[in-house]
C-alpha positions as CSV (number, residue, x, y, z in Angstrom):
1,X,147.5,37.1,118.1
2,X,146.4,39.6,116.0
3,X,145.1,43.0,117.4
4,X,142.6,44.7,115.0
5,X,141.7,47.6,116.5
6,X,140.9,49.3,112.8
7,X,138.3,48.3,110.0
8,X,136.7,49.8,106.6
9,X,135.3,48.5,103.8
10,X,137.3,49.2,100.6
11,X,135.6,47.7,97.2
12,X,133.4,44.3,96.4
13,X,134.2,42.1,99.0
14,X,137.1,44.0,100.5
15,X,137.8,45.1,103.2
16,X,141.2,46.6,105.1
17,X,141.8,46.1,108.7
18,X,144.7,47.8,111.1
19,X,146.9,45.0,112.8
20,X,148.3,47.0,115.9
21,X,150.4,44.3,117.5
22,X,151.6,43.5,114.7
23,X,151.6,46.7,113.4
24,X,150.4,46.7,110.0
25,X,147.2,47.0,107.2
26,X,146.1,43.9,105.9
27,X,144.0,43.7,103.1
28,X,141.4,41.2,103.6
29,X,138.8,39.0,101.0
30,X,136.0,38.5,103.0
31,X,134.7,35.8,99.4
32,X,138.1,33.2,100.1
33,X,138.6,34.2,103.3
34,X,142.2,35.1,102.9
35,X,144.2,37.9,103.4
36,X,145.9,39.3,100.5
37,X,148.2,41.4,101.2
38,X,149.6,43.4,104.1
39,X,151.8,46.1,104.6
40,X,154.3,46.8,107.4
41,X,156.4,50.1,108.3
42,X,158.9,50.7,111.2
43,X,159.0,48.8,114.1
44,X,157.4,51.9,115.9
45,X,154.6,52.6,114.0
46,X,151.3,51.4,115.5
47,X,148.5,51.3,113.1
48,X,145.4,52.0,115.2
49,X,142.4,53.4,112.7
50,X,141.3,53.3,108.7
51,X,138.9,54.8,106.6
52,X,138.6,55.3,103.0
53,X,138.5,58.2,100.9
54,X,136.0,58.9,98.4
55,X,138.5,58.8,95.6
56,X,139.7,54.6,97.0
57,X,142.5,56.5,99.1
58,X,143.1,54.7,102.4
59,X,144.0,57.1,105.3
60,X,145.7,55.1,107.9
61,X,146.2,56.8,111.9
62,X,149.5,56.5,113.8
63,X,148.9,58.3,116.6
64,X,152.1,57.6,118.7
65,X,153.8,59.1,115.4
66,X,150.8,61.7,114.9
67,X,150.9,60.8,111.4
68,X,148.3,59.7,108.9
69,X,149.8,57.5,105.9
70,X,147.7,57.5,102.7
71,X,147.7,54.2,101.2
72,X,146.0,53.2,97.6
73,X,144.1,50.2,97.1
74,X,145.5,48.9,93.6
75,X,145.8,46.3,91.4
76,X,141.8,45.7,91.5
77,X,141.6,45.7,95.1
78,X,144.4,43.4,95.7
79,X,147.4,45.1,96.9
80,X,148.6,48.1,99.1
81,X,150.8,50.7,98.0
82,X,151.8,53.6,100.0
83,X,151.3,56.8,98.5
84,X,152.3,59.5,101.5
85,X,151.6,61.0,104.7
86,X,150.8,64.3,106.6
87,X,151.5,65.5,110.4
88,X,148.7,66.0,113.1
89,X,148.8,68.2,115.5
90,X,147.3,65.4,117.6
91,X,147.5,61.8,117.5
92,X,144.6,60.3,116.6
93,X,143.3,57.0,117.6
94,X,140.0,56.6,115.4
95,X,139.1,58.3,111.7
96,X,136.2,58.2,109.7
97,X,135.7,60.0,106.5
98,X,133.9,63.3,106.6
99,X,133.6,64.4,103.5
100,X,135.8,64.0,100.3
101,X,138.5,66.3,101.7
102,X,137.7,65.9,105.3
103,X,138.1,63.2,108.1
104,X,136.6,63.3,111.6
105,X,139.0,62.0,113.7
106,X,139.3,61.6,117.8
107,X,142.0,61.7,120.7
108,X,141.7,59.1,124.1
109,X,144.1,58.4,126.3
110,X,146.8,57.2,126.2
111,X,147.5,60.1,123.6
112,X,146.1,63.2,125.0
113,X,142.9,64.5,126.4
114,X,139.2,63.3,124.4
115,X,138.9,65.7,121.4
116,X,137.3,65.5,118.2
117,X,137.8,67.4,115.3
118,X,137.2,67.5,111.7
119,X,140.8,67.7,109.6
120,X,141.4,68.1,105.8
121,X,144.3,66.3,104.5
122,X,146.8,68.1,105.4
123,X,146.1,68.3,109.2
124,X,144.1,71.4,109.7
125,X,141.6,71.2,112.4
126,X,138.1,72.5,110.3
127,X,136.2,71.7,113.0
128,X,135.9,70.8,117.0
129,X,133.3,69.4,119.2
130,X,132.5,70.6,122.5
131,X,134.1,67.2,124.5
132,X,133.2,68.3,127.8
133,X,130.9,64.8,128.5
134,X,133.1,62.7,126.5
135,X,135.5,60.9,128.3
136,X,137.0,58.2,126.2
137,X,136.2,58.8,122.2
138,X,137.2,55.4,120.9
139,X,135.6,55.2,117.6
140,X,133.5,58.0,115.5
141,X,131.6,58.6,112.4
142,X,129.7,61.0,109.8
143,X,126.4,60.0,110.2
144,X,124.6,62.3,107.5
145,X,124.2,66.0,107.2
146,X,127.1,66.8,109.1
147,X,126.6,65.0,112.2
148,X,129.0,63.0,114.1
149,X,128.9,60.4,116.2
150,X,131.0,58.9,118.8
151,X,131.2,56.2,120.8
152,X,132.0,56.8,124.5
153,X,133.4,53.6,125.8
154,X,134.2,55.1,129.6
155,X,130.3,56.9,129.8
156,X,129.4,53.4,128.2
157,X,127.4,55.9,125.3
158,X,127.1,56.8,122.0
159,X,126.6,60.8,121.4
160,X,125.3,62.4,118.1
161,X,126.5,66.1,117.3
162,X,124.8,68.3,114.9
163,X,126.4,70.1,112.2
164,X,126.2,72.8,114.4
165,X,127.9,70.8,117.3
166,X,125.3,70.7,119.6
167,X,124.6,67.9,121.0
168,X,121.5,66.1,119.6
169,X,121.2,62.6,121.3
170,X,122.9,60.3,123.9
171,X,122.1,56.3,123.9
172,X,123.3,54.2,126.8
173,X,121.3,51.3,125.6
174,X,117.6,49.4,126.4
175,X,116.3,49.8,130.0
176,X,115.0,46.2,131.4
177,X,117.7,44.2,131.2
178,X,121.3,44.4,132.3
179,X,122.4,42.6,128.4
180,X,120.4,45.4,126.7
181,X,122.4,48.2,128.6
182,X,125.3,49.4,126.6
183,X,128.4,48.0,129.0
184,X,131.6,48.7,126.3
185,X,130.2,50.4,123.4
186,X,133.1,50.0,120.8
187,X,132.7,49.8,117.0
188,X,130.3,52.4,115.2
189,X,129.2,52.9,111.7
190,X,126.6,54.8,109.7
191,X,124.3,52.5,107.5
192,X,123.8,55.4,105.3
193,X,120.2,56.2,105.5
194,X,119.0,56.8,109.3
195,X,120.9,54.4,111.9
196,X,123.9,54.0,113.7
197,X,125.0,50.4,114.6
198,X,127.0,50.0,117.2
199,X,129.5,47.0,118.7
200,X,128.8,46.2,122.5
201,X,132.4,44.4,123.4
202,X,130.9,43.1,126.7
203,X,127.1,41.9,125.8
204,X,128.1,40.8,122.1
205,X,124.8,42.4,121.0
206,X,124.5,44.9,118.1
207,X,122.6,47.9,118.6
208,X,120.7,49.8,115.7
209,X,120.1,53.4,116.8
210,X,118.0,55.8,115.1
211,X,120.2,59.1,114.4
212,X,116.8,61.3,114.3
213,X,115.2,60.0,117.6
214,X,118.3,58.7,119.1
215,X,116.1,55.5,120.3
216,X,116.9,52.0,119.5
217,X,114.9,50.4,117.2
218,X,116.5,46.7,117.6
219,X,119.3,44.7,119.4
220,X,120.6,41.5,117.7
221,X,122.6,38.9,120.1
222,X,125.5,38.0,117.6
223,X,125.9,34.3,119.3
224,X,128.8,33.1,117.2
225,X,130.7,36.3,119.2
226,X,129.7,35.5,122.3
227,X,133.2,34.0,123.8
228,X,135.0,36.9,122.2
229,X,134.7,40.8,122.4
230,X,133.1,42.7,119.7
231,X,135.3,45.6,118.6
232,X,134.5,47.0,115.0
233,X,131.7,47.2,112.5
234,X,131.5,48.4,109.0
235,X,129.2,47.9,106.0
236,X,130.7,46.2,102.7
237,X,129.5,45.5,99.1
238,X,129.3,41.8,98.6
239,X,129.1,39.2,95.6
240,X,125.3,37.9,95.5
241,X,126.4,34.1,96.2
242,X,127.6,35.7,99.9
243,X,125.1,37.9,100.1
244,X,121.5,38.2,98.1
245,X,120.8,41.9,98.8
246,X,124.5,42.7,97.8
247,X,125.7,43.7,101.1
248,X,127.1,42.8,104.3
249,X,127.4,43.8,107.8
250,X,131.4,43.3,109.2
251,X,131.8,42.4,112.9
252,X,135.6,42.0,114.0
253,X,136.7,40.0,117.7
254,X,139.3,40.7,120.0
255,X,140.5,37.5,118.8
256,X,141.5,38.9,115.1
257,X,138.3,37.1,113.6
258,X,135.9,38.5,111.0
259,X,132.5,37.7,111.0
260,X,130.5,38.2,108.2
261,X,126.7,38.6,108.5
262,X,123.6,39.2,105.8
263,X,121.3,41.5,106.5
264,X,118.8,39.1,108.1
265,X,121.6,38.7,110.7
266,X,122.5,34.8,109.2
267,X,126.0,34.8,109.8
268,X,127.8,34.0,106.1
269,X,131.1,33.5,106.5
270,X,134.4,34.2,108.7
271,X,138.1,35.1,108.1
272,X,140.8,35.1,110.7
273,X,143.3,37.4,110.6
């Protein structure tokens, strides 16, 4: 069974998630449902996060290695090719893109105490948050001007940071109901205007948090999900016959599925990986 534990959107219709059991990228249409290609290295290396550079660079975490491979997405979005890698100082277990010559990455356990920092590309920590209330950073993102966030699956959280790394906001979820509580807060992403959605593994509900009020303006049930954990999220460009607004919203399973949803929540299509 596959064990995607990674996920970013990479051009129309494309997307790239990390196989850890497996241990490799595979290059996903989300349009055919198909995977196109894949790439493997040694039996040791554990791919655990992705994210995409500004310039269509993949950079691809190893953090039993504490390496981070930089992959290019060639052949108009078809193939893999690997281009190089740099040395961390930590391993990291989930990247996002900071800015064009930046990453925010974080540590969990198994491989070393919660940290967050922002690196360039060759390693050098720019920047660290104060992770004195995070206990288990399993996935984080730039969420505009600077500001990070990070889902804290053990405080069962998400926590925004300012530029400044203060911090600005904590979410644990909807009072009234146990389902609207967040229970395994996994998956994060930025939509690029004011929200953060995020992946509840345990309730299969999507939360969209505001990331200047740090309140929830809406939680969707994703039913298709409900017999599987949620783990990821992302935001890809999509073909108009998939999607009219020329988006979608990407919702991986424990069970190396891809959901694919509009942005009226209508799910549009699946992949298994």
């Amino acid at each position: 069974m596959p064990g995607v534990v990674g996920l970013t959107a990479v051009c129309r219709d494309r997307v790239v998630v990390t196989d850890r059991w497996n241990k490799c990228l595979k290059l996903v249409d989300i349009v055919g449902g198909r995977v196109l290609d894949a790439m493997c290295f040694s039996e040791d290396a554990e791919p655990w996060d992705v994210a995409l550079r500004k310039s269509g660079v993949l950079a691809v975490t190893y953090p039993k290695e504490q390496k981070i491979r930089m992959v290019d997405v060639a052949a108009g979005g078809n193939r893999l090719l690997y281009r190089s890698h740099f040395t961390t100082r930590d391993g990291y277990a989930s990247l996002a893109t900071y800015s064009p010559t930046s990453l925010v990455a974080s540590v969990c356990p198994p491989f070393g105490n919660p940290k967050v920092h922002v690196i360039d590309y060759m390693g050098v920590i720019l920047r660290a948050i104060d992770c004195a209330n995070v206990a288990y950073p399993r996935c984080v993102d730039m969420c505009g001007g600077g500001e990070i966030c990070i889902s804290d699956w053990t405080n069962h959280d998400v926590k925004i940071f300012t530029r400044e790394n203060t911090l600005k906001h904590t979410y644990s979820g909807v009072g009234g109901s146990a389902d609207t509580m967040l229970k395994a807060p996994m998956g994060l992403c930025w939509d690029g205007y004011a929200n953060v959605f995020v992946v509840d593994g345990k309730t299969a509900r999507l939360h969209v948090v505001s990331t200047e009020t740090g309140q929830c303006s809406v939680i969707f049930s994703l039913a298709e999900v409900s017999d599987a954990e949620m783990k990821l999220v992302t935001f890809v460009d999509a073909s108009p016959d998939l999607c009219q607004s020329e988006r979608a919203l990407i919702v991986t399973t424990t069970t190396g599925a891809i959901q694919v949803y509009d942005f009226q929540f209508r799910r549009r299509g699946a992949v298994d990986v």
